[in-house]
N, C-alpha and C positions, 0 to 999 in steps of 0.2 A: 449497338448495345454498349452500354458502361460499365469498367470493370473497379472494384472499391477495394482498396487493401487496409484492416485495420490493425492497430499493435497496442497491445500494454504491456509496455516494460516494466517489469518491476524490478527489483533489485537482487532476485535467485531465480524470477522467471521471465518468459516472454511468451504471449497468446497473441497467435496471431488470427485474423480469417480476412478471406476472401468472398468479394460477392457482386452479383450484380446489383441493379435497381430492389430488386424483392426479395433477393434470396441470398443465402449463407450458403458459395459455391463447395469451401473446404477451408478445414479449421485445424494447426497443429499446434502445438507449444513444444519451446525449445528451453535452453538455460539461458540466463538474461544476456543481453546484448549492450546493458547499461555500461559505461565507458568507467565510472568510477567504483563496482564494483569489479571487473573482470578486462586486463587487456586486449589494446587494438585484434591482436590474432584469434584470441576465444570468440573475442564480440565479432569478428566478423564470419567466421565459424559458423557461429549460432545462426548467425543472418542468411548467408546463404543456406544451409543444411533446413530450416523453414522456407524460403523461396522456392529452391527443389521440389521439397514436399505437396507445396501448395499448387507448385505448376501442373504437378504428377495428377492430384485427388483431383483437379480442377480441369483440365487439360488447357487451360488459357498460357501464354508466355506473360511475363513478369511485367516485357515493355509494352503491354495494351493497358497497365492500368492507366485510370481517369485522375485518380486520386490517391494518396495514401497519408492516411489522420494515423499519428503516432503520438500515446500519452503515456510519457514515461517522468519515472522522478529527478529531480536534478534539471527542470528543464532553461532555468535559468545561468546555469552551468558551461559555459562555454565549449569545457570539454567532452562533453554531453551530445550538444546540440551541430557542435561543430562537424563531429563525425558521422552521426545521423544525415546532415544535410549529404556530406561526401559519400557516404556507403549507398544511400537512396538514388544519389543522382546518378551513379556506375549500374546500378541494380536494378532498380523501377522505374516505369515509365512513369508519366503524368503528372501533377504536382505534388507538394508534401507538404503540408500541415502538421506544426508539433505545437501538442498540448500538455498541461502538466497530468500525470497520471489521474490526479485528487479531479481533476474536470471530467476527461469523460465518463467517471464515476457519478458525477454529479449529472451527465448528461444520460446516465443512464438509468437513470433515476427520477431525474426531474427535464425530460427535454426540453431545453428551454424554458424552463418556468421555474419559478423562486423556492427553493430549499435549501436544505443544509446537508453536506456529507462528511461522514466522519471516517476515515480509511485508517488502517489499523492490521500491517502486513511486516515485512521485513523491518520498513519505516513506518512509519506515519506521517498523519494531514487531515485539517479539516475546511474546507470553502465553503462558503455560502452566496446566494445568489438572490438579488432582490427583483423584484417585477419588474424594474427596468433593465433587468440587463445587469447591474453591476455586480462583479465576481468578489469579494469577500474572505480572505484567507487568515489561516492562521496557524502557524507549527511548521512543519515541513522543512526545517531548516538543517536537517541530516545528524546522524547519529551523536557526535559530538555536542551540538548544540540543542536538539530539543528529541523527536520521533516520543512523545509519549503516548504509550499504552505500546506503540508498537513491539513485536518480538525481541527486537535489539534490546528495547529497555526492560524487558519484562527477563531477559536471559542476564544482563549485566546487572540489575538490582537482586537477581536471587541472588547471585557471589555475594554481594554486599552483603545482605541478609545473612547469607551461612555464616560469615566473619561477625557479624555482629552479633547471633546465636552463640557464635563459640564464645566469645569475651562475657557474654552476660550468663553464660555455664548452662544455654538452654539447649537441648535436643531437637535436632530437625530432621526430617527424612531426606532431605534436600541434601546434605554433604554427604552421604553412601552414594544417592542417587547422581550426582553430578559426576562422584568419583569414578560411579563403573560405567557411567555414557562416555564421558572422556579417555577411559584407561589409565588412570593413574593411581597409582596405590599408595598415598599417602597425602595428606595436608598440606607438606611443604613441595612439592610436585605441586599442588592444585595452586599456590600461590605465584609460584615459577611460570607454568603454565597462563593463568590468568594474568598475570606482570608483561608476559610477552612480547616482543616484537615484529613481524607485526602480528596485533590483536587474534584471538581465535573469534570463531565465527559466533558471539552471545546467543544470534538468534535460536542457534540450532539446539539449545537447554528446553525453548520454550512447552514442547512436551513433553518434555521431565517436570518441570513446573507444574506441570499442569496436571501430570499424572499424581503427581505428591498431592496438589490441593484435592483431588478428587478421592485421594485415601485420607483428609481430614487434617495435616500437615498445615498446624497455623500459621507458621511461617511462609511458606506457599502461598496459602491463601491470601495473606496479606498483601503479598506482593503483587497479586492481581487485581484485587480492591484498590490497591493504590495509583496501581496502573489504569484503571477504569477510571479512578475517578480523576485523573491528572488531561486521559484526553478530554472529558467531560467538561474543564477547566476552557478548554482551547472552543469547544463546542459553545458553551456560556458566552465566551469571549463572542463570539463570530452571531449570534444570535441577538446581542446587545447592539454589536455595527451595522445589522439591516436593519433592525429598528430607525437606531439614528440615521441610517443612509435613505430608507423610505420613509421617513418621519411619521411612523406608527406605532407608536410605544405600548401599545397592547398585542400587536401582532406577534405570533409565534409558530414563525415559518414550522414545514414538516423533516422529519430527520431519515436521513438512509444510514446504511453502510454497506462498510464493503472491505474485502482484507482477510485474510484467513485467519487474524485472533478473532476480528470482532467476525466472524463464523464461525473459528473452531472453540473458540473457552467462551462459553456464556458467560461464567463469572464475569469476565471482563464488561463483557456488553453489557450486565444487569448492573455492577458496580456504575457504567458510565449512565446509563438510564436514570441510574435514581439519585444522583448526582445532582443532571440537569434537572428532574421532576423537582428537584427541593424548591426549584428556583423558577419553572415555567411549568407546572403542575398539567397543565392544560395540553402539554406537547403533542402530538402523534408522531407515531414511527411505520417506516415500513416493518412488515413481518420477516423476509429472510434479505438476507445481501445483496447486491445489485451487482452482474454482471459488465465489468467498464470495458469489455470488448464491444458488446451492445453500445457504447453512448460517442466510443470511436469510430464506428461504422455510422451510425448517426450523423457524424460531425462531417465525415469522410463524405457520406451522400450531399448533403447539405452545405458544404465548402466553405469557405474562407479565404482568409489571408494567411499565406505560408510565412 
């Protein structure tokens, strides 16, 4: 019998599961293992304290696995990828296959077959994939440079926002509300605070955000509107290049997601929906989020090139 080990890293989390040919033997999650959010000692921490678990709920050893498909972000990240191969080869048996998060998302979604995902978590990302095979990206390029709609941008553009309410003399529920999630008792504290070195964690506002739009707080709202419609932008993007890459210029592959904005704030997702309908009226979507542990175990069964 073959033993399958699958992981999504993400960037606050890691899911993992085990399994054979048919079955989901045991399934935990730990705190991320990603190299660029959290130090070699945490990340391997986290690594083992999941292999434990899964040998325990499983009764299998670590070195019978066959396979293990690992889709985390940053995968073209040297320091990323590098540690993975080292921590896997001490720890698992069998090969190891790493994929970018944004794929077995898509594999979970669309096995093998041509769509679009749109992920939408700590970070973002969105790839597309055309009938032959070709993978199709766009975003993804970590916090700094792009993650739009993701939580990082949706926590770092409400600051914005509140500074920008206060100069144009508008009221927000957003600077109370950041004030007492944060603990700080004053404006010039939240400036110090947000100036920082290094950074405070943006993402972690994103349900404060989200609690304000859902009391009606237009500044809130906006900022998820815009955030919707920015990954939406990367979506368009990515939607236009399978065209041109299948040369079908009426085609309009079908859309997933996946990511705990685009499942936890609708806002977001209907903002991003109706973005792209301006533009591909015709779309369809799946109905809820796609699980990319599913599309890693997939991948894991079905093997590859490590």
């Amino acid at each position: 019998m073959s033993f399958f080990l699958a992981l999504d890293a993400g960037g606050t989390k890691t899911d993992y599961a085990l399994a054979d040919e048919t079955h989901v033997l045991a399934r935990v999650r730990t705190g991320t293992i990603k190299r660029m959010r959290v130090d070699a000692v945490t990340a391997c921490a986290n690594l083992e304290s999941a292999l434990a678990k899964l040998s325990a709920q499983a009764g299998i050893s670590m070195q019978l696995v066959t396979r293990t498909c690992v889709g985390t972000a940053g995968i073209t990240v040297p320091l990323v990828t590098d540690w993975l191969r080292e921590a896997f080869a001490s720890r698992v048996g069998g090969e190891l296959l790493l994929l970018g998060d944004v794929e077995i998302a898509l594999e979970a979604a669309f096995p093998g077959k041509a769509g679009v995902l749109a992920m939408a978590g700590t970070g973002s990302n969105v790839v597309g994939r055309t009938d032959g095979g070709q993978l199709i990206p766009a975003g993804g390029w970590g916090p700094a440079l792009a993650d739009q709609g993701s939580g990082h941008r949706i926590g770092l553009e409400s600051l914005r926002a509140i500074f920008m309410a206060k100069d144009e003399e508008r009221q927000t529920l957003l600077l109370p509300a950041v004030l007492d999630f944060w603990q700080l008792s004053s404006v010039d504290l939240l400036v110090e605070y947000a100036n920082c070195l290094p950074a405070p964690d943006f993402s972690s506002l994103t349900e404060v955000v989200s609690r304000c739009a859902e009391l009606g707080d237009e500044t809130a709202l906006a900022v998820l509107r815009q955030q919707g419609e920015e990954l939406a932008y990367l979506v368009r993007l990515v939607i236009r290049r399978l065209r041109r890459a299948s040369n079908r210029q009426d085609w309009v592959p079908p859309i997933a997601f996946t990511g705990s904005i685009l499942e936890n704030i609708p806002l977001v997702r209907e903002a991003l929906m109706a973005a792209v309908r301006r533009e591909f009226p015709d779309v369809l979507t799946r109905d809820k989020v796609v699980d990319p542990i599913a599309g890693a175990l997939w991948r894991a069964r079905l093997g590859g090139i490590s």
